[in-house]
N, C-alpha and C positions, 0 to 999 in steps of 0.2 A: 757511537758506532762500535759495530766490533769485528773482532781479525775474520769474522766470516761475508761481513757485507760491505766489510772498507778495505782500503791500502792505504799503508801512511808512505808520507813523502817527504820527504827532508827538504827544503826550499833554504836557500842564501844570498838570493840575488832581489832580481825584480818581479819574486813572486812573492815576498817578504810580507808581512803586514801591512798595507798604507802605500805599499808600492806601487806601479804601472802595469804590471800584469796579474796582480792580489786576484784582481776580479775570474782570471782564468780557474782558480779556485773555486770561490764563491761562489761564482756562479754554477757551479758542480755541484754544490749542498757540501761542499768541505767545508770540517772544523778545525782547529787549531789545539794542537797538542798539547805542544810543550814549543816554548823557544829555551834552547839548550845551546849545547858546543860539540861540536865535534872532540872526537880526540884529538891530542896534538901530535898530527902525523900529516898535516895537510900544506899548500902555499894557494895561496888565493890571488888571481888575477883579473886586471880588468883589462876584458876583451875589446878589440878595434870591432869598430861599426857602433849601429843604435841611430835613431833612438827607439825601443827605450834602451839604456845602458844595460849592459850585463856581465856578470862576474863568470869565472869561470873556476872551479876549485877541483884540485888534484891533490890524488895522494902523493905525499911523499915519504917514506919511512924515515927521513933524513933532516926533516923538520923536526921540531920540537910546540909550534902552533896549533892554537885549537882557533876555531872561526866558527863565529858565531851564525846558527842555524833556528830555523824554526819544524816542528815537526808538525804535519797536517794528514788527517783521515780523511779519504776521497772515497764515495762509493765506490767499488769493485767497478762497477757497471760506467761509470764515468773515466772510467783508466784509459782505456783506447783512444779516444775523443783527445784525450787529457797529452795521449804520448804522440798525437799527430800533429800538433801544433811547436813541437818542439825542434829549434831548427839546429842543425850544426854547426857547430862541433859538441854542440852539448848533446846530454842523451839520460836515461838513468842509469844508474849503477848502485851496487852498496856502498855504503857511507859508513865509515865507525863513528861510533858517537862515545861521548868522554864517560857516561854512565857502562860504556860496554854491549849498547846493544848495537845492531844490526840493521840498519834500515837503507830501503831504495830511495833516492836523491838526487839529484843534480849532480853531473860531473860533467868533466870537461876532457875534451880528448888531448892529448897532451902536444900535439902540432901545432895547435893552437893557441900555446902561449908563447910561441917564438917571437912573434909580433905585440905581445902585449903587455903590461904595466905590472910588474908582481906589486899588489896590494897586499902583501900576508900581513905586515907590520900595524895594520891600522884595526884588526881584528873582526872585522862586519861590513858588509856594504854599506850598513848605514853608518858608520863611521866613514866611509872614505866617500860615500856621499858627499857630507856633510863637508870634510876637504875641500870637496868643488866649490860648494855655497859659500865658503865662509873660509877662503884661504890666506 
């Protein structure tokens, strides 16, 4: 696809590859980019409620963490559909990513980690997943 008939989107949570909501994706005719990092300016948290579970990542300039992202091309035409399903405290926003560029992604509003679990240490959802499974 290209930057005239897609939107990429930066994913870190449960819309991740093999995740619980992957399909909200795919089933859109979205491909898969790149799985990359963010810059390291972010803290990553795991938000109250689910299931399915979800992370929630903010910037922070005061970090030194990158958390691991995947980048995915959604038709243009599938974005609306794509951003109504999205519940709060999340939403999209830009995302730095550690190569420099700029992209729209998941973020989390920042109220919203009063109540919950700072995961930045474990670098991925699916590393602190895997925490859960296998503690």
């Amino acid at each position: 696809m290209n930057s005239t008939t897609s939107m990429n989107i930066v994913v870190c949570g449960a819309h991740l590859s093999g995740m619980p909501l992957n399909h909200q994706l795919t089933d859109r005719n979205s491909t898969l980019v790149a799985s990359t990092k963010t810059k390291a300016s972010y803290r990553f948290y795991a938000l109250a409620g689910g299931p399915p579970f979800r992370p929630g990542l903010v910037f922070d300039e005061t970090s030194s963490a990158a958390i691991d992202v995947e980048v995915w091309a959604m038709p243009i035409e599938q974005v609306g559909s794509f951003l109504a399903e999205i519940p709060a405290p999340l939403g999209l926003g830009s995302i730095l990513l550690a190569d420099g560029k700029v992209e729209k992604g998941f973020i989390c509003e920042p109220h919203a980690i009063d109540n919950a679990q700072d995961i930045t240490s474990f670098g991925s959802w699916r590393n602190y997943i895997a925490s859960l499974e296998n503690p």
